[in-house]
OpenMM code with the backbone's topology and positions (N, CA, C; nanometers):
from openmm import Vec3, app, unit

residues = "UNK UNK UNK UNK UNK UNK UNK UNK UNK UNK UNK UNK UNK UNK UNK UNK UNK UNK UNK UNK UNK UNK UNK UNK UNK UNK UNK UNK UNK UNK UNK UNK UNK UNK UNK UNK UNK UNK UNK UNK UNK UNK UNK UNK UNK UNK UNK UNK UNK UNK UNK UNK UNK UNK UNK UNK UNK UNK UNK UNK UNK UNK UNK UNK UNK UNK UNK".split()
positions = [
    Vec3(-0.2919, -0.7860, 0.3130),
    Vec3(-0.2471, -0.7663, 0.1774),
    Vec3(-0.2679, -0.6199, 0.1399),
    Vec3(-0.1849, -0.5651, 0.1115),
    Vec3(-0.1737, -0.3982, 0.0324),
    Vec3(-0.2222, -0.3955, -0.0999),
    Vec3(-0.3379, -0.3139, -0.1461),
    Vec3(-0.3753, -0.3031, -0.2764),
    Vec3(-0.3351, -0.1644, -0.3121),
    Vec3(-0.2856, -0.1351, -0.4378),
    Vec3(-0.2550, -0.0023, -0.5181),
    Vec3(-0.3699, -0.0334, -0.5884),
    Vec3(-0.4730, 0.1177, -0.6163),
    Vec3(-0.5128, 0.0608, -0.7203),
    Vec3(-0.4788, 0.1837, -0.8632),
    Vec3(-0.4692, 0.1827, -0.9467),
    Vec3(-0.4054, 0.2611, -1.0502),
    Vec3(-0.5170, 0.2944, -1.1442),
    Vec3(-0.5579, 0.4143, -1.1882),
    Vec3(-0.7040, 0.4500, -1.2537),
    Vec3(-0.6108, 0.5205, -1.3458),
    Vec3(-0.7139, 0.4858, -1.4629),
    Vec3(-0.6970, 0.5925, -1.5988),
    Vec3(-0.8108, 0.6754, -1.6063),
    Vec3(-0.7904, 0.7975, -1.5381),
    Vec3(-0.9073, 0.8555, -1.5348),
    Vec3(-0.9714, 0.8838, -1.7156),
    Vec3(-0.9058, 0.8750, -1.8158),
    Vec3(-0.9399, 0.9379, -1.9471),
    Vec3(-0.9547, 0.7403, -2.0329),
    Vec3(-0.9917, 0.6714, -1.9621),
    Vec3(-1.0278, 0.5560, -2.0099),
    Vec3(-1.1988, 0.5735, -2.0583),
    Vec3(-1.2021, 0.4756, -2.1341),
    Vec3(-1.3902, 0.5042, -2.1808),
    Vec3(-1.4137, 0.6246, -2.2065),
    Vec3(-1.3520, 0.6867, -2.3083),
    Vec3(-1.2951, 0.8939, -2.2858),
    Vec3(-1.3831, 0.9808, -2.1985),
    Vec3(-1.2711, 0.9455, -2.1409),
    Vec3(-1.2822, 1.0127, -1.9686),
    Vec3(-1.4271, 0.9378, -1.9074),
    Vec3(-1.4738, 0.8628, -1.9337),
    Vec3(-1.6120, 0.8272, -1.8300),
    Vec3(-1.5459, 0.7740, -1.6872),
    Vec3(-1.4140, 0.7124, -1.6614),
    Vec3(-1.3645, 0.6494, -1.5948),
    Vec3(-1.3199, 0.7965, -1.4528),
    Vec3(-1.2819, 0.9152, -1.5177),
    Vec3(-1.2625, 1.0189, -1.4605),
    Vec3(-1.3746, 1.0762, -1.3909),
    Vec3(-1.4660, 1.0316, -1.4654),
    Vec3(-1.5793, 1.1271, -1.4000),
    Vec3(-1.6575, 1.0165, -1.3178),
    Vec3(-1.6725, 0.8837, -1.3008),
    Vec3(-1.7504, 0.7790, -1.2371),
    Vec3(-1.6243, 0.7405, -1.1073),
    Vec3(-1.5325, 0.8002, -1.1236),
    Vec3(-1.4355, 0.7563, -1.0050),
    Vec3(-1.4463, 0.7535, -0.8650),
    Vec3(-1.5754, 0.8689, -0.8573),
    Vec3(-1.6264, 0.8596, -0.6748),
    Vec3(-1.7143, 0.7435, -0.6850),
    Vec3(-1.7947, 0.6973, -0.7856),
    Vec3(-1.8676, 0.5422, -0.7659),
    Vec3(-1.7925, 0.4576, -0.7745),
    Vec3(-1.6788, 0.4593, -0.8874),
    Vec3(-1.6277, 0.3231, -0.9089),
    Vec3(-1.5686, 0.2670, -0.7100),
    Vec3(-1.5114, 0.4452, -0.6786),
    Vec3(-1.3818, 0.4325, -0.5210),
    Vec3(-1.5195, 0.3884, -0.4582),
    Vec3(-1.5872, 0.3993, -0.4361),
    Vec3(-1.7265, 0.3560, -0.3176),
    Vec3(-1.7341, 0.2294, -0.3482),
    Vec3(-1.7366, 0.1627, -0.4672),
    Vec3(-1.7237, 0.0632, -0.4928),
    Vec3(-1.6286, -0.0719, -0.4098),
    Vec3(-1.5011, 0.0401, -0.4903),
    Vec3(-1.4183, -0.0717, -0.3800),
    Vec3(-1.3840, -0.0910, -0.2574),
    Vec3(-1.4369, 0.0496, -0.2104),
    Vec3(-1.4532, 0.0365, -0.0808),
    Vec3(-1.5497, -0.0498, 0.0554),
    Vec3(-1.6684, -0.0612, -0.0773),
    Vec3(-1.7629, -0.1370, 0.0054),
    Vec3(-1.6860, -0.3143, 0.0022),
    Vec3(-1.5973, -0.3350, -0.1059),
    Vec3(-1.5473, -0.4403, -0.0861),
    Vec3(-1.4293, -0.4704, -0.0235),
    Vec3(-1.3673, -0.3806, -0.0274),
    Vec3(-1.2121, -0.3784, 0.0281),
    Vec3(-1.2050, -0.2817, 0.1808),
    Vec3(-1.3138, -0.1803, 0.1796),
    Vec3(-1.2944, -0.1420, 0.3004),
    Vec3(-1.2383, -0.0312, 0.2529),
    Vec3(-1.2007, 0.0778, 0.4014),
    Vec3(-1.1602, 0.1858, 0.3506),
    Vec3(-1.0197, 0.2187, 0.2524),
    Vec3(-0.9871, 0.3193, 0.1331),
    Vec3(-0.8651, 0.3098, 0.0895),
    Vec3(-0.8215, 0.4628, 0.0805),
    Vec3(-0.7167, 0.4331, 0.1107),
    Vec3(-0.6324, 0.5737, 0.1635),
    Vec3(-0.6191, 0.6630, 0.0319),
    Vec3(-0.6171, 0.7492, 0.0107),
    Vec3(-0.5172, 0.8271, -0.0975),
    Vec3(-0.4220, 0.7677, -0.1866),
    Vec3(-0.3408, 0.7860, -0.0569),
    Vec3(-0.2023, 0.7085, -0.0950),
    Vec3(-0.2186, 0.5206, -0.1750),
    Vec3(-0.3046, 0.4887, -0.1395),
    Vec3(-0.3369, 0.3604, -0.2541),
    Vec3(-0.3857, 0.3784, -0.3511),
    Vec3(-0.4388, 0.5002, -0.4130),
    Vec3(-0.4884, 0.5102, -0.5086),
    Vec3(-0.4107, 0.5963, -0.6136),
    Vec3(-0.3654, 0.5386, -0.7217),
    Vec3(-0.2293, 0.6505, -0.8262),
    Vec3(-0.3504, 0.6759, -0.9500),
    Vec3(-0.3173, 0.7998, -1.0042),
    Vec3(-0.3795, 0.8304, -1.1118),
    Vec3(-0.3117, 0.8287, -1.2477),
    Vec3(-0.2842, 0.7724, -1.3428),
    Vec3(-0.2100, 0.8059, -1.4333),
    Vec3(-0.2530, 0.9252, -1.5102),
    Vec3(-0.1497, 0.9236, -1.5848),
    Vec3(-0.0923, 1.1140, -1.6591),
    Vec3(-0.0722, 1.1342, -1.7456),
    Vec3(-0.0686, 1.0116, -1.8616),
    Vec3(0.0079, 0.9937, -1.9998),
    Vec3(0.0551, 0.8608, -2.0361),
    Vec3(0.0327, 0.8677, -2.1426),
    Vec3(0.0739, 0.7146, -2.2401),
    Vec3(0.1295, 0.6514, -2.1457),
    Vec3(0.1408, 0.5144, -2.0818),
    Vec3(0.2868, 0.4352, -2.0457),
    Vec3(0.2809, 0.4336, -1.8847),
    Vec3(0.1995, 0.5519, -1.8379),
    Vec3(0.2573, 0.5864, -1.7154),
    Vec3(0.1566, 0.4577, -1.6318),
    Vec3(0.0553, 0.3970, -1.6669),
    Vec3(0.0088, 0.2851, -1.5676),
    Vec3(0.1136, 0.1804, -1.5508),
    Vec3(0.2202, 0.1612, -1.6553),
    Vec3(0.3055, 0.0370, -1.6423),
    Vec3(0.3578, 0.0904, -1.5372),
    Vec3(0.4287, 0.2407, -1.5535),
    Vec3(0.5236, 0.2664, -1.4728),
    Vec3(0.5032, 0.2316, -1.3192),
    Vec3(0.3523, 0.2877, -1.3125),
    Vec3(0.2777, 0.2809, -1.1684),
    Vec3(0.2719, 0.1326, -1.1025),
    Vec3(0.2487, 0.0716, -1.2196),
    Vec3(0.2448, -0.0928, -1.1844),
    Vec3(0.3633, -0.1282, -1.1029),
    Vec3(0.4804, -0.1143, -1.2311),
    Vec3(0.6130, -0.1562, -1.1464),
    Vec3(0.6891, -0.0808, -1.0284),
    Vec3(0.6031, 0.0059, -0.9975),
    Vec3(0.6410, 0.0675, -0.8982),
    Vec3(0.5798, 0.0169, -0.7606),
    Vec3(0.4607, -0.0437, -0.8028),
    Vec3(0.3407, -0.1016, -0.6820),
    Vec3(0.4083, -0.2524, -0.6741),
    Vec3(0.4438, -0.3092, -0.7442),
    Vec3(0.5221, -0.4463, -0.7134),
    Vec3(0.6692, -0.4549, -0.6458),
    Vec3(0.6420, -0.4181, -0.5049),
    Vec3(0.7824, -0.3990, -0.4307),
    Vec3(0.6977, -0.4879, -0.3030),
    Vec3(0.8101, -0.5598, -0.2061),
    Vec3(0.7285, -0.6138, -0.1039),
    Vec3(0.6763, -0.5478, -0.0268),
    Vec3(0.6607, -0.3991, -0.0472),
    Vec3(0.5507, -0.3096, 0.0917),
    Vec3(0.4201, -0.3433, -0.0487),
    Vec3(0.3906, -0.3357, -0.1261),
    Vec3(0.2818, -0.3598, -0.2242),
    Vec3(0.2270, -0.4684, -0.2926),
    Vec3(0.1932, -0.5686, -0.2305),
    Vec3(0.1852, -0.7322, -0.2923),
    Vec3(0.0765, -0.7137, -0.4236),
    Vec3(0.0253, -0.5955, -0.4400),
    Vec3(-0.1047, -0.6726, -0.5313),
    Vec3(-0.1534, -0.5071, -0.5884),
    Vec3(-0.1370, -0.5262, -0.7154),
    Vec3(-0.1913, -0.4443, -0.8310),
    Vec3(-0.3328, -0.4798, -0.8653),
    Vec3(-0.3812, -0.3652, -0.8697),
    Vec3(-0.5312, -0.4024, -0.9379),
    Vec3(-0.5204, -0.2729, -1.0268),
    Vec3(-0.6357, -0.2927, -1.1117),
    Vec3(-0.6400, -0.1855, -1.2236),
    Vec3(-0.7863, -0.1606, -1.2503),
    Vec3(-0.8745, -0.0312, -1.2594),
    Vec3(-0.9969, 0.0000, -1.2930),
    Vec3(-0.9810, 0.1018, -1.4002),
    Vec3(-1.0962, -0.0055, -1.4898),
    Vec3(-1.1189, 0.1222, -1.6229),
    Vec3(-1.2266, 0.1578, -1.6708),
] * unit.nanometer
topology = app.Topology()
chain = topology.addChain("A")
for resn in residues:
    res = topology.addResidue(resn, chain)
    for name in ("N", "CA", "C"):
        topology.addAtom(name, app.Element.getBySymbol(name[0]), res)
């Protein structure tokens, strides 16, 4: 199964930006290693939907979201 996972780094204002090497260790200790490329950052209002519907194609079965 392919996970995207999509971060608002300026969530919890900005705590989410700055805890992002614990939160990624995190999921790594559960999910194992994750590439770059699985991980999208959003940029502005709207843009996690965008990221979402972009991660729901059959190379991407499964959205997750950390905030």
């Amino acid at each position: 199964m392919k996970t995207r996972i999509i971060v608002n780094p300026m969530a919890n204002k900005g705590n989410c930006g700055k805890r992002w090497p614990h939160i990624l260790a995190e999921f790594e200790r559960h999910l194992g290693p994750v590439s770059s490329a699985d991980v999208a950052m959003t940029r502005a209002p709207g843009h996690a939907t965008a990221l979402a519907r972009e991660a729901v194609t059959p190379s991407a079965a499964t959205a997750r979201s950390a905030r």
